[in-house]
N, C-alpha and C positions, 0 to 999 in steps of 0.2 A: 256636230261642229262643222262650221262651214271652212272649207280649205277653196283660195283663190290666190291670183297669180299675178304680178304686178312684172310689167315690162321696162327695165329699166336701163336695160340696152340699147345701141341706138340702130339695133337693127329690129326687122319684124321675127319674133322666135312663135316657135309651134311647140305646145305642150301634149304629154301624153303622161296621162298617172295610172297609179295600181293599188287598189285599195280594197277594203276588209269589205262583203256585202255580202254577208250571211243569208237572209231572206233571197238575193234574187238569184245566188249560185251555191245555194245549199245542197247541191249536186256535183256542183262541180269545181270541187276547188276551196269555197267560199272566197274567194279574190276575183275582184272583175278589173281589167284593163278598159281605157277608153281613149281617144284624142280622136283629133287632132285640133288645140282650141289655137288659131292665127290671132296673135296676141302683139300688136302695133305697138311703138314704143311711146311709154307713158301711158299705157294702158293700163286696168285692171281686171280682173274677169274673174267670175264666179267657175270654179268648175266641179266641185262634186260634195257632198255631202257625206261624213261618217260619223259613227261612233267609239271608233279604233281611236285607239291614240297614234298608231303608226299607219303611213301611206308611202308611197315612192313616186318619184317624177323621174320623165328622161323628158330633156329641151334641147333645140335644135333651131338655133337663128340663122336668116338667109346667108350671113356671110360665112357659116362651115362652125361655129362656136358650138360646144355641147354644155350641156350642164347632164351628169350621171354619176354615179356611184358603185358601191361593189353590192348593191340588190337585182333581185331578179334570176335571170333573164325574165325581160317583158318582153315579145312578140308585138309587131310592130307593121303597119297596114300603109299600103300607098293613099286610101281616103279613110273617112272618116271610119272610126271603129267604138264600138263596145260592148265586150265579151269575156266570159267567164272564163279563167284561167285554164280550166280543167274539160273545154268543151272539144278541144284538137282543132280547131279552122285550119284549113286548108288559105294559100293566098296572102302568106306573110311573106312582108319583101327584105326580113331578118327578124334578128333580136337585138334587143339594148339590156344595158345595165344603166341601175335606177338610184336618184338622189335620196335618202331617206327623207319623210317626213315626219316630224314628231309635233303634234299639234297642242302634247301635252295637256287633252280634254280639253279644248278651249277654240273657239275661231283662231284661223291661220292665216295668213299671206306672205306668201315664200317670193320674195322679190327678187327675181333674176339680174342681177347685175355681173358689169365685165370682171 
């Protein structure tokens, strides 16, 4: 299922998801974190692909607005990142707590509005 992100804020928000990826972190974890996708308002974008029916998001628009939840902690990069939960990196500039996603088997688009 495809999971994307529609901007429906009228600021520019940056997304970062946590999601099931058995195959590429079957060592570590099996959950990969990635972001950061700079997602302009009215936007929509592609950002990851699973099988899971659950994922998590943490957003963060220019003017200070969050969208999180009580998942997680995800570990969180000043540039771009994508890394398996269970690897330790060194270089995180904190943690977040993550919105669920439930895609309920099916393509998704979690529209971030105010």
């Amino acid at each position: 299922m495809k999971v994307q992100f529609r901007n429906s804020y009228p600021f520019k928000v940056w997304v970062a998801v946590m999601y099931s990826s058995p195959d590429a972190c079957k060592d570590f974890g099996q959950w990969e974190t990635a972001g950061w996708w700079g997602i302009n308002p009215g936007d929509l974008v592609w950002a990851f692909s699973t099988n899971n029916r659950y994922a998590a998001f943490y957003a963060e628009a220019e003017d200070g607005a969050t969208w999180s939840g009580p998942y997680g902690p995800m570990l969180i990069y000043q540039h771009a990142f994508r890394i398996c939960i269970g690897l330790g990196q060194t270089g995180a500039i904190g943690s977040v707590d993550c919105a669920l996603i439930d895609t309920n088997f099916k393509d998704t688009i979690i529209n971030l509005i105010p």
